[in-house]
Structures are given as structure tokens and as C-alpha cells.
C-alpha positions as MATLAB code, in Angstrom:
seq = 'XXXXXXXXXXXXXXXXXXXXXXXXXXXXXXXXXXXXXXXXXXXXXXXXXXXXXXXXXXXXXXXXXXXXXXXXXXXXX';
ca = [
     -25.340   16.346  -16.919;
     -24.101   18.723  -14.193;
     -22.298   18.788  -11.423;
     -24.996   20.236   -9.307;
     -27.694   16.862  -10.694;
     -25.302   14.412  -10.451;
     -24.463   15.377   -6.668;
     -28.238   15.234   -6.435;
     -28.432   12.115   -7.937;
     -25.916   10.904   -5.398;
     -28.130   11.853   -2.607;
     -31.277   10.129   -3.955;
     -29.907    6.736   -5.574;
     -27.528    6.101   -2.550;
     -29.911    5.321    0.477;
     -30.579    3.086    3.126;
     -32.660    0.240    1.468;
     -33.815   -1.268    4.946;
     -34.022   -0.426    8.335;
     -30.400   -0.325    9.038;
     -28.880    2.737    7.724;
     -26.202    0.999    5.760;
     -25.638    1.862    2.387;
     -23.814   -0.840    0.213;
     -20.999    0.362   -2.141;
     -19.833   -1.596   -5.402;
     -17.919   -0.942   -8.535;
     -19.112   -1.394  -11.925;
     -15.020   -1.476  -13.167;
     -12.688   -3.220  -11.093;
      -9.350   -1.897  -12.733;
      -8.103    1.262  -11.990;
      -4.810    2.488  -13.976;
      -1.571    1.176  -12.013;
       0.045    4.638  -12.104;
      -3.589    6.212  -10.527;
      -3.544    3.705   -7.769;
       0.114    4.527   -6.655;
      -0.194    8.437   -7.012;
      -3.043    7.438   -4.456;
      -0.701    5.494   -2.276;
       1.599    8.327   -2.377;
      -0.784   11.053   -1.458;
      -1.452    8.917    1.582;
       2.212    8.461    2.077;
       2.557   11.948    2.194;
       0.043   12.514    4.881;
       1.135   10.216    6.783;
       4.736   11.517    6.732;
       3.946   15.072    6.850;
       1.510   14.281   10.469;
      -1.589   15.365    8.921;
      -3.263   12.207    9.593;
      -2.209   13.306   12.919;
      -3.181   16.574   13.235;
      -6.017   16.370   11.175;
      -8.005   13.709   10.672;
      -9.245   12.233    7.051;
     -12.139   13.440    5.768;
     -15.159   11.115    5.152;
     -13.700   10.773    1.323;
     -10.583   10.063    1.962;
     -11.407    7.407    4.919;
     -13.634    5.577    1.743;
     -10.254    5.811   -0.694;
      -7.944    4.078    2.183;
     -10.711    1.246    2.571;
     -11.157    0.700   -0.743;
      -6.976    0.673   -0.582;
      -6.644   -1.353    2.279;
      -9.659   -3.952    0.985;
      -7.983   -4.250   -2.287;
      -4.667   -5.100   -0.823;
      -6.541   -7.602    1.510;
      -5.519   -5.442    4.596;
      -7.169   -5.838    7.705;
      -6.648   -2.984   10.440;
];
């Protein structure tokens, strides 16, 4: 499969299923590799240290990463 059909794939499967235009999210594999999840921590680290959080905001994907972060760590902001 393609890049190209699986972004459209993305944009069909993942809709609003009501009236409410909420999509839910969910993971088929809970686990992530330890040394993934703290290269992720670190990239945010680094953002946050260099100001670009600051001076630019996250982008819609990286907004999703930090909640899945923060959810995961049972954070609440």
C-alpha cells in the first residue's frame, strides 16, 4: 500500500460517527519500545529548552504525541 492510499484511508476511516465532530482515538498495541518513548520525551525536552514551544507553537501532531505522553504518565494539565 502507498503512502498516498493510506493517507486517504486516514481521511475516510477516521470520521465523526455522530453529530458531534469528535473522533475517538485507540491503540491496537499498548507497548511502545522504552528507548522510543524517551527519544520522544527528549525531543520535547528539547523544544521546550530551546523556546520553540514558545515561539512556535506545536503542530496538530505533535499536540496528539504530548497527550498521548501526558495520558500515559497519568498527567493532568
Amino acid at each position: 500500500m502507498s503512502e498516498i492510499n493510506v493517507i486517504e484511508e486516514l481521511k475516510v476511516n477516521l470520521v465523526p460517527g455522530g453529530t458531534a465532530d469528535i473522533i475517538a482515538l485507540r491503540f491496537t498495541d499498548n507497548f511502545f519500545n522504552g528507548e522510543f518513548v524517551r527519544e520522544c520525551i527528549d525531543e520535547l525536552s528539547n523544544k521546550m529548552k530551546i523556546g520553540t514551544i514558545l515561539d512556535e507553537p506545536l503542530n496538530a501532531l505533535e499536540k496528539l504525541a504530548v497527550q498521548l505522553l501526558l495520558d500515559s504518565a497519568n498527567i493532568k494539565l
